[in-house]
C-alpha positions as CSV (number, residue, x, y, z in Angstrom):
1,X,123.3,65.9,140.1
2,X,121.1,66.5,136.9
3,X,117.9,67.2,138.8
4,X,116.0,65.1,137.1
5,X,113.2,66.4,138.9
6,X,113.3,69.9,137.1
7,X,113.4,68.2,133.6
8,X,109.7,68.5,131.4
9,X,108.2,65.2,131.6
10,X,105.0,63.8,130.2
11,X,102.2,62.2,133.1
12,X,100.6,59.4,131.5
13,X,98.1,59.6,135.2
14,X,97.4,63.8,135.2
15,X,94.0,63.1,136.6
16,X,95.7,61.7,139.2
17,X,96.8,65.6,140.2
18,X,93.2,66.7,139.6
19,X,92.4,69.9,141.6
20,X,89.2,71.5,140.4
21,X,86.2,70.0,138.6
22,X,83.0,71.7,137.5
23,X,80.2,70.8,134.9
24,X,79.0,73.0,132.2
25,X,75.5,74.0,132.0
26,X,75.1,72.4,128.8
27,X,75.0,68.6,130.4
28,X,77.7,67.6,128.0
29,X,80.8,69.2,129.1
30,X,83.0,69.8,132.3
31,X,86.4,72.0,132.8
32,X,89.1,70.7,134.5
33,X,92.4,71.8,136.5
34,X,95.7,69.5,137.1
35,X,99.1,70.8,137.9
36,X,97.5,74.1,137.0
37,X,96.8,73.7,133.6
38,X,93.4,73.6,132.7
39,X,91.2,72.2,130.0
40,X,87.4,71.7,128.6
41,X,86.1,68.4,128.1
42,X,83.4,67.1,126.1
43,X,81.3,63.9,125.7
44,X,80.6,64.3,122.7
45,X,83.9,62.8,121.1
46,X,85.1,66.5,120.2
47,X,88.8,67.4,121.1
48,X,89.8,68.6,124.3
49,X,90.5,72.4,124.7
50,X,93.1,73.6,126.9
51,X,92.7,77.3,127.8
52,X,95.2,80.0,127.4
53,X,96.6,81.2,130.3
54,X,99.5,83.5,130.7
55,X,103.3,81.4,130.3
56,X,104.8,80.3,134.1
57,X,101.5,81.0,136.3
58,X,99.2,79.0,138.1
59,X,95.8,78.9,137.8
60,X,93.4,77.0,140.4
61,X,89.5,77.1,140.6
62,X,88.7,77.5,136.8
63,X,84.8,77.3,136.0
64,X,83.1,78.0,132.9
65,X,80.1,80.4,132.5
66,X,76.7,79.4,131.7
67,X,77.1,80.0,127.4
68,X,80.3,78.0,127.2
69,X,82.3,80.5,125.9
70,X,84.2,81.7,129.1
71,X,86.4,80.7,131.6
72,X,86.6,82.3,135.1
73,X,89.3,81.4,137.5
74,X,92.0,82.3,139.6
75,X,95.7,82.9,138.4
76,X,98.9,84.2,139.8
77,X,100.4,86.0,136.4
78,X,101.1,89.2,138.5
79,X,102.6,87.6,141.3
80,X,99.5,87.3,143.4
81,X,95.8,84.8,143.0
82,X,93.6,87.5,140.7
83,X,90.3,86.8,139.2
84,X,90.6,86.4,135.5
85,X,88.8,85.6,132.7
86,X,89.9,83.4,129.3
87,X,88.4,82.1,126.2
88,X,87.0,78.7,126.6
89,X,87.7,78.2,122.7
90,X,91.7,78.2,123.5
91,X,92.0,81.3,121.8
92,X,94.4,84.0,123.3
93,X,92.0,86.2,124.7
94,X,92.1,87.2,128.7
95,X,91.1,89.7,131.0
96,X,92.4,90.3,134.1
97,X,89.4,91.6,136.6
98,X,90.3,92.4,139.8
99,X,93.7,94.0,141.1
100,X,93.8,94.1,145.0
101,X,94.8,90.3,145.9
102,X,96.0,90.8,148.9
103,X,93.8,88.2,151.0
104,X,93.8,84.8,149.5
105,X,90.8,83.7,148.0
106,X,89.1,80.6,147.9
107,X,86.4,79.5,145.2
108,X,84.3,81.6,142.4
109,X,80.4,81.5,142.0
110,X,79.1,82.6,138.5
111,X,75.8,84.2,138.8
112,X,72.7,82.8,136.5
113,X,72.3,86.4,134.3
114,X,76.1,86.2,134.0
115,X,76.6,89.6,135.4
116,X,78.2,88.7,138.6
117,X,80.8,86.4,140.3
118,X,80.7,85.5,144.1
119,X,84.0,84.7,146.3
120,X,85.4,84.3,149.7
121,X,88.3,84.6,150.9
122,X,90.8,83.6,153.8
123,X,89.4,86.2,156.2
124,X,86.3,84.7,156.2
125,X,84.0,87.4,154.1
126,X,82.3,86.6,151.1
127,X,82.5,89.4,148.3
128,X,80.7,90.1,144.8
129,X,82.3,91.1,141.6
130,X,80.4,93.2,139.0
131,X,82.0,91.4,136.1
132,X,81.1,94.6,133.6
133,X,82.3,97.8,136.1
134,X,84.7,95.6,138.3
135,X,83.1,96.9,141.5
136,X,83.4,94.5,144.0
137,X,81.3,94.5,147.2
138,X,81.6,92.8,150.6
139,X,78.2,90.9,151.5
140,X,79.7,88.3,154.2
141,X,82.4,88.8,157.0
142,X,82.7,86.7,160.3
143,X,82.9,82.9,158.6
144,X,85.3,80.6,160.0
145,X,88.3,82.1,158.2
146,X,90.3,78.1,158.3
147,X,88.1,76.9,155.2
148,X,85.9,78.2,152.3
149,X,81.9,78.6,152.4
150,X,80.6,75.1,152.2
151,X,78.0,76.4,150.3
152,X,77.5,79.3,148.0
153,X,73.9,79.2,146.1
154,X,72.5,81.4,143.5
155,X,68.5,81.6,143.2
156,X,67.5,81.3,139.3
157,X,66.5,84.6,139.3
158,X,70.3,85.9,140.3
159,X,68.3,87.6,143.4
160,X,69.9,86.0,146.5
161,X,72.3,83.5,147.4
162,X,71.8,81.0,149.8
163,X,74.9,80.4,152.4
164,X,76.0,77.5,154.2
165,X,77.7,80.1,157.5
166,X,80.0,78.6,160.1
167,X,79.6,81.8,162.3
168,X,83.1,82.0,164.3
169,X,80.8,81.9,167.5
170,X,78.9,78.7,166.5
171,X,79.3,75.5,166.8
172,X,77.4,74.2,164.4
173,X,76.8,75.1,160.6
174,X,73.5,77.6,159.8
175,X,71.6,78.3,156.7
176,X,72.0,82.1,155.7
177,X,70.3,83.7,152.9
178,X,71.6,87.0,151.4
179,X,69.0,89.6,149.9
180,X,71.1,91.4,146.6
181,X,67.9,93.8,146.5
182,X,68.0,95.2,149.5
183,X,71.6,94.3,150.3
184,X,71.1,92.2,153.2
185,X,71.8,89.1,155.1
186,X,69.1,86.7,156.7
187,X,69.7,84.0,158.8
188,X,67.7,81.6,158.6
189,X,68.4,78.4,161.2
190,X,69.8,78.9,164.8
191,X,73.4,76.9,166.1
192,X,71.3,74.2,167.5
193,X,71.7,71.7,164.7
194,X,74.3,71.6,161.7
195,X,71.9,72.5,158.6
196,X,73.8,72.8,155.9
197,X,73.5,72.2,151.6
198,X,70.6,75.1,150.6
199,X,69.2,74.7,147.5
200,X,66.4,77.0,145.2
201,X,63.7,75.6,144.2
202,X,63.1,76.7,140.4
203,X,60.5,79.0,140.4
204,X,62.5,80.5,143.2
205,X,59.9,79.7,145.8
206,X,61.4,77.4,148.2
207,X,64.4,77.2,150.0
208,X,65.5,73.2,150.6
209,X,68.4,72.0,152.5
210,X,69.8,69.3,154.8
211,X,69.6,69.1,158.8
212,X,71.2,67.1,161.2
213,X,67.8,66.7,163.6
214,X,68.0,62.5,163.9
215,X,69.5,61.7,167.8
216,X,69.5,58.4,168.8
217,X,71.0,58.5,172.3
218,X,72.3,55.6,174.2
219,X,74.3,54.5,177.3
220,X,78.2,53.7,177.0
């Protein structure tokens, strides 16, 4: 009769309702969401941060950017998941950045020069977002709309991104690489085996990932 379950409580476990973890670039700190608060955590022995984010919302995919001194992620403040971004010092200093959540989307990709952020969404498209203008462009449709891009990959150079697609047709997963210069989209593998986890070589050369190509059949 007191609904005990509505009263403020204290979790001595709150990685136990972990939902998002990401490492800094720095090698030294990560940033961390549970029960949609989220923090910044060093190893280092300095204090942990927890980021402002607007009273009674819920904020779920939080990353930090490349300089440690911002936080992207997404928050419902306005009633619907928007792309925001906060100060990673704690202070009280957001930005809302996009305005049109009307599709549910699923996981943000900083780019290495900072400039843009990569996400998909529920109806299987993958978008950018000129962080500066707020322009946002559709690069991807036709994924599997049940689950995010396995794999979204930034070359050094903030020139292409690398896909892991699950094509609606296919049946298996295929290695897709997205040209920013001349906006377009090259894939790379055929459906025949899953190939899957690209990754840039530094220099921006080379083009790695991982294949399913081992069969070892046998009766039964």
């Amino acid at each position: 009769s007191d609904r005990p379950y509505l009263r403020e409580r204290w979790l001595d476990k709150p990685l136990e309702y972990l939902t998002d973890a990401h490492p800094g670039s720095d090698g030294i700190s990560a940033i961390l969401t549970a029960r949609s608060q989220v923090i910044v955590a060093k190893t280092d022995g300095s204090r942990l941060v927890e980021i402002k984010t607007p009273a009674a919302s819920r904020t779920r995919g939080a990353i930090l950017n490349h300089a440690g001194t911002k936080v992207y992620a997404l928050n419902d403040a306005t009633g619907v998941m928007e792309i925001w971004s906060f100060a990673a010092d704690g202070s009280d200093q957001s930005q809302q950045l996009t305005r049109d959540g009307s599709v549910f989307r699923w996981n943000l990709y900083l780019s290495p020069d900072e400039n843009t952020l990569a996400y998909d969404d529920k109806a299987g498209d993958l978008w950018l977002l000129d962080i500066k203008s707020g322009k946002q462009q559709k690069i991807a449709s036709g994924n599997n709309a049940q689950s995010p891009f396995a794999h979204v990959v930034w070359s050094a150079d903030s020139k292409y991104i690398a896909l892991t697609r699950n094509f609606q047709a296919d049946e298996r997963s295929r290695i897709c690489i997205y040209d920013l210069g001349n906006q377009k989209e090259f894939v790379l593998t055929s459906d025949k085996y899953n190939s899957f986890a690209p990754s840039f070589s530094p220099d921006g050369a080379w083009l790695y990932f991982l294949s399913d190509r081992q069969f070892n059949p046998f009766p039964g």
